[in-house]
N, C-alpha and C positions, 0 to 999 in steps of 0.2 A: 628612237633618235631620228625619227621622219620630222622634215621643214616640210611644211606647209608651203603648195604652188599657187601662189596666190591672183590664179587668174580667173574670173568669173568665167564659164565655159562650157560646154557641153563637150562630153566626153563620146566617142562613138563606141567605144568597146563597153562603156556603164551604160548608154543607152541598151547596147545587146542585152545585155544581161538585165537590166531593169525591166526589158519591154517583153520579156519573154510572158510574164501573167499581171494584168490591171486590176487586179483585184485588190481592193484597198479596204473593204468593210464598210465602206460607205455604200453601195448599191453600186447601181451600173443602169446609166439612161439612154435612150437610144436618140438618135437624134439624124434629120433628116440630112442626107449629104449633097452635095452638088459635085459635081466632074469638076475637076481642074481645067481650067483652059490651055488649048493649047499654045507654047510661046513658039514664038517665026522668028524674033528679030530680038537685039539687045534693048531698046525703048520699049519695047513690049513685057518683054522680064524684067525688066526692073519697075512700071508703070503694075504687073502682076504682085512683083512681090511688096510695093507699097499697098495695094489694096490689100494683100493679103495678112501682112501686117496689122494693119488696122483694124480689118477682123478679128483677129487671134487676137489682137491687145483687147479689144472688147470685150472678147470671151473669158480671157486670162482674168480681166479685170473681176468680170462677173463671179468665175469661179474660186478666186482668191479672196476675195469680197475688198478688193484695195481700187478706192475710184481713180481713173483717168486724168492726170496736174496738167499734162499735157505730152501729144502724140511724140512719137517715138519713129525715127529716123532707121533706115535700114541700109543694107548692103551687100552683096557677095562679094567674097574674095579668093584669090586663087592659092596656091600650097603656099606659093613662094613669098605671098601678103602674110600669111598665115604664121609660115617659118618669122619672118621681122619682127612680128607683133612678139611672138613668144620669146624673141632674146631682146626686145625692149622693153617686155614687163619682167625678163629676169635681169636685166641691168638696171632695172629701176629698185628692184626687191633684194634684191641679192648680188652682193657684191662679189669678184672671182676670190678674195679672202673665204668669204662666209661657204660660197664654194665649196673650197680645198677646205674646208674646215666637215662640213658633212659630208664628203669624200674618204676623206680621213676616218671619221670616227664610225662612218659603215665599215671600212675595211680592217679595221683597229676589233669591231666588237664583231666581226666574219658576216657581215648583212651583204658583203659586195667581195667579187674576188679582187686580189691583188693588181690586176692589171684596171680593174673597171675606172672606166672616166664621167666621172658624174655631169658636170655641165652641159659638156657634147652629146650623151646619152639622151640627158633627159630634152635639150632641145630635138632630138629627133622625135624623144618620145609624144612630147605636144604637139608636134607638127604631124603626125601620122593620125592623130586621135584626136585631134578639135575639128569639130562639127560646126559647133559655131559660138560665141561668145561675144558678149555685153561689154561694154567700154563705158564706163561712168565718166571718163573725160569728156569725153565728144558725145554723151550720151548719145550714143547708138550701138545697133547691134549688128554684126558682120554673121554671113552664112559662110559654108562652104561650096565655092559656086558648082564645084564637079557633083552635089550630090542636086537630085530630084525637088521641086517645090514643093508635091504633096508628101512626100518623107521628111521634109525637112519643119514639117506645120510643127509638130512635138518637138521639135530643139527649138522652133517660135516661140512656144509656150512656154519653155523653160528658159530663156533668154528674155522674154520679154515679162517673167515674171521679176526676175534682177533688175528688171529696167522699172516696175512698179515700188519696188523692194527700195531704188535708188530716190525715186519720188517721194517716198514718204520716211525714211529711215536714214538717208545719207551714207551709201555705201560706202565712199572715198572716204570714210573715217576708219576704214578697216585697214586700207593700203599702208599707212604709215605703222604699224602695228609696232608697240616696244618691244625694243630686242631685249631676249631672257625669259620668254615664255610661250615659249612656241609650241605649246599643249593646251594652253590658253585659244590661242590665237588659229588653232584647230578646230578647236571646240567652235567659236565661233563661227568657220568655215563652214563648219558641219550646218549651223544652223540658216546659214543662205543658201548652199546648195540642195539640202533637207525641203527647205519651205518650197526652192524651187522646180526640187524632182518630185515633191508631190503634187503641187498643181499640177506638171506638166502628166503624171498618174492620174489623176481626175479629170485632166483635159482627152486623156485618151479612151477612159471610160465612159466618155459621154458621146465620144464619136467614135465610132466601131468600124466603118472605114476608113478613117485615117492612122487608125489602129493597124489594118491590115498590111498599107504600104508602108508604114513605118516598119510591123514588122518582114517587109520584103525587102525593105531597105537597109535594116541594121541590124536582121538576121544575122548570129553569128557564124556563119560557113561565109558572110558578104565581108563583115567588118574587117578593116586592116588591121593586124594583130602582131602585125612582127616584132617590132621593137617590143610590145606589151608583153609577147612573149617571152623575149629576153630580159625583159627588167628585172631585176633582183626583186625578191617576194614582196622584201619588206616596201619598197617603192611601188609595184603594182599594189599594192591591200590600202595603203597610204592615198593611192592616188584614188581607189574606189570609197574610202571610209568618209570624207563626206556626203558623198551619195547614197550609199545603203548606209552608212548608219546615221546618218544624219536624215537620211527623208524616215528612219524606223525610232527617231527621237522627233521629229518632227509629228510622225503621226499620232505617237504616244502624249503631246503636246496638245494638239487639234483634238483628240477627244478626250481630253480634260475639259476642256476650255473651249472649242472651236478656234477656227480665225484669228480672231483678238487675242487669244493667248498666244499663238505663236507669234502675232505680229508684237504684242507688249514684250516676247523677247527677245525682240531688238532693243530693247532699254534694259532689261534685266536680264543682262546675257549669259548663255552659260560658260560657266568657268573653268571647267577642265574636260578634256574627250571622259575623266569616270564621270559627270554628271551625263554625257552623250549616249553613254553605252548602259548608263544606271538613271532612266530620266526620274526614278524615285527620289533618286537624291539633288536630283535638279529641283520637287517641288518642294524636297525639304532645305532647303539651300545649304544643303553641304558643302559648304568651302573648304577649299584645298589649304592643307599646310604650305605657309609658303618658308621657305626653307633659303637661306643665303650661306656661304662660308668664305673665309680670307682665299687672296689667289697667293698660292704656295708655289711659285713658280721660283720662289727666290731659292726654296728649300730645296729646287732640285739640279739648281744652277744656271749661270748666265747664259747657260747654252740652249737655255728653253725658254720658251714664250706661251702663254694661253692665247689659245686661237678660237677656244669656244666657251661658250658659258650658259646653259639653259636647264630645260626641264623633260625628261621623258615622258612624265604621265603613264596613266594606267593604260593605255593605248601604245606608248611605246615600249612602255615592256615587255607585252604582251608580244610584241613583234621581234625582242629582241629574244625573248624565252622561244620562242616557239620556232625559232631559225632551226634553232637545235633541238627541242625536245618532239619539236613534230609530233604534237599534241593536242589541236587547240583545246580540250578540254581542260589539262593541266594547266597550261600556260595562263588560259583566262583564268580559272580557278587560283594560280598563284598572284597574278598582276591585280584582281579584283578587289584586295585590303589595302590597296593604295589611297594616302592620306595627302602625300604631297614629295618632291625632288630636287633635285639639282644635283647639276653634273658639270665638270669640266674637262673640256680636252689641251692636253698641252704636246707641243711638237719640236722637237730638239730642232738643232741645223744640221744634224744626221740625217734628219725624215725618220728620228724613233717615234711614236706618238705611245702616251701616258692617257688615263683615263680614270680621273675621282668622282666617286660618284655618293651622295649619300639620299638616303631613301627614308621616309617615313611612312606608317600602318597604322589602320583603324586598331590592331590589337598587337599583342605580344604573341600570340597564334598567328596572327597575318603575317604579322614579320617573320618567325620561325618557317612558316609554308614558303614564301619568296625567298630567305635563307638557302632555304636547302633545292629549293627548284631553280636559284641561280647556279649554285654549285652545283647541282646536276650540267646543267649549260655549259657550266665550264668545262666541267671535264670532258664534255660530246666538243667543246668548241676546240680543247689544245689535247687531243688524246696524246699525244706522247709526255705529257707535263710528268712533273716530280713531284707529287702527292708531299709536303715540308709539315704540314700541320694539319690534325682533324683533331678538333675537339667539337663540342656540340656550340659553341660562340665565335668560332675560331674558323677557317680551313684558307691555306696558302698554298699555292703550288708552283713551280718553276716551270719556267715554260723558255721557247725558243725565242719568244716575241717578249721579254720581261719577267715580272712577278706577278700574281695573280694572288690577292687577299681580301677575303671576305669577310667581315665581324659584324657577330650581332650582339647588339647593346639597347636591351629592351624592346620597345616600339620602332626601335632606327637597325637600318642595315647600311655598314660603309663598304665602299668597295673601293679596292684600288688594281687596275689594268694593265699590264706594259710596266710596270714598276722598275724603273732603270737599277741598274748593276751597285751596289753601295751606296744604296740611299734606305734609311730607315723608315719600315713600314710603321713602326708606333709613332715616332715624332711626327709623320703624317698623319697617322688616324685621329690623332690628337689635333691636330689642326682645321680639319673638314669636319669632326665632331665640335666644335664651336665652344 
């Protein structure tokens, strides 16, 4: 149940961790370096960082194989530029509804404790961890001015690959993305930040000193990690799975095909985080079930409203399994027969929140396997529950937080969350079963 942060970007905590080994299977060239100049004055850094600009987009260009429409405009900025940006592109994306709505249904399914404040979190959390990022409006790209020039060459290259990406492919058609698929609209995440942490992978393997200071720069004993440290899991994994798993779909892409393949899929995008994590079934174009049902909010009274409506995906299951089974073997093993979702969250004027959820499987075993590794979950999620029903299609238990009811029926798993006090689980089941 992860929203997509829809800011083109460089991450400093996934630079750590990416920049740790450039080994990509493609070789490793060596390539002659020059000293950085030193800067005296602010005309002189900014006259540095446009020339330096201009090289890296050269290089970027060359490496990425995406010719030059035309140069690309640069900039540093300071935290407090950095902080604007980040609740301007989430008042542009996300509304404080849609907010309290994935607020809610982390705390609802145990991904966030009880007190956790999603909006104010996560604006610290970008404002601590953007390095530097691309603006398709004003096409230009903003640095972080506190960090070093020759460290910051690799967030160049990965910024200014977004900025190639935007020339030839039209990024700002991702921004307006339809609400109700937001496993969709991941996946495709996955595939810009993917294409662009790989070049900037191949831009580091080609120069072995810039390699160095980058990793003396975003070594991770350097990088600021605090708030990353505290995010709740399923937010930090969310906020790295474009990056690793998008540039490990990305590269599985490129040597299919080279270049032109990733770049043609920007037209033939992929369509759920399972074609990301499974790029086999990206070339077999496995499409996702897509799954709709009536909003039942009437059925549970005036006193509730639907405040969400989307898709987990085999990536967000996978986060919601693994809160609790703290497995990833399992978790991925059960989330991996995912076919296709939809879920909805509703929220009384109490502040109860409910949560329908209905699921489809490549098999009648895939569903059986997610079956029973959800109700493992539940029962690690509400340990004090009242165990009402176990049969092998069946298992409901009472809890302090609602009803908890799980049915399988065939190829489909429905689930119902928070189930309020006198309200019937069948006449629901029956209604999200379609």
């Amino acid at each position: 149940m992860s929203k997509r942060i829809g800011i083109l970007m460089s991450l400093a905590v996934v630079l750590s961790l990416l920049g740790g080994s450039t080994s990509t299977g493609f070789g490793r060239h060596q390539a002659p370096q020059r000293k950085a100049p030193l800067i005296t004055s602010a005309s002189n850094k900014a006259a540095t960082l446009a020339a330096t600009t201009a090289a890296i987009l050269k290089e970027t260009s060359q490496i990425r194989e995406l010719p030059i429409l035309h140069q690309v405009k640069s900039g540093a900025q300071t935290k407090t530029e950095i902080e604007r940006m980040v609740i301007r592109n989430l008042d542009e994306q996300n509304t404080i509804a849609q907010s309290h709505a994935t607020e809610q249904s982390m705390k609802k399914l145990g991904l966030a404790s009880p007190d956790f404040q999603y909006r104010p979190f996560l604006i610290g959390l970008l404002t601590e961890q953007v390095a530097g990022y691309f603006d398709p409006k004003q096409q230009e790209f903003f640095l972080a001015d506190w960090i070093d020039i020759e460290g910051q060459k690799p967030v160049m290259a990965h910024e200014l690959t977004h900025a190639l990406q935007d020339q030839h492919f039209n990024l700002r058609r991702f921004q307006k993305w339809p609400k109700g698929d937001a496993d969709a609209e991941l996946a495709a995440h996955a595939l810009i930040e993917g294409d662009a942490t790989l070049a900037m992978r191949l831009y580091l393997a080609k120069n072995p000193m810039v390699e160095i200071a980058f990793k003396r720069t975003f070594g991770s004993d350097r990088t600021p990690s605090t708030q990353f440290r505290q995010a709740p899991r399923s937010m930090r994994e969310s906020l790295v799975f474009p990056y690793q798993e998008g540039m490990d779909w990305t590269t599985a892409v490129y040597k299919k095909g080279g270049w032109s393949a990733v770049s043609h899929a920007f037209t033939d995008l992929p369509q759920s985080t399972e074609q990301i994590l499974h790029p086999e079934k990206y070339f077999a174009h496995e499409s996702p079930t897509h799954i709709d049902f009536a909003d039942i909010h009437d059925q549970l009274g005036s006193n509730w409203k639907r405040i969400d409506y989307d898709v987990n995906g085999e990536w967000g299951y996978y986060l919601i399994l693994d809160q609790f089974l703290n497995s990833s073997a399992q978790s991925r093993r059960a989330a991996a027969g995912w076919s296709g979702d939809r879920y909805a969250v509703f929220e009384s004027t109490a502040g109860e929140v409910f949560i329908a959820q209905v699921s489809e499987w490549d098999t009648e075993n895939d569903a059986h396997e997610f079956f029973d590794a959800y109700a493992r979950r539940t029962h690690l999620r509400y340990p004090n529950s009242d165990l009402q029903a176990n049969t092998p299609d069946r298992r409901q238990w009472g809890t302090s937080e609602g009803g908890v009811v799980l049915a399988l029926e065939g190829r489909r798993v429905l689930i119902l969350e928070g189930l309020p006090k006198g309200i019937d689980a069948n006449t629901l089941l029956r209604r999200i079963a379609g």
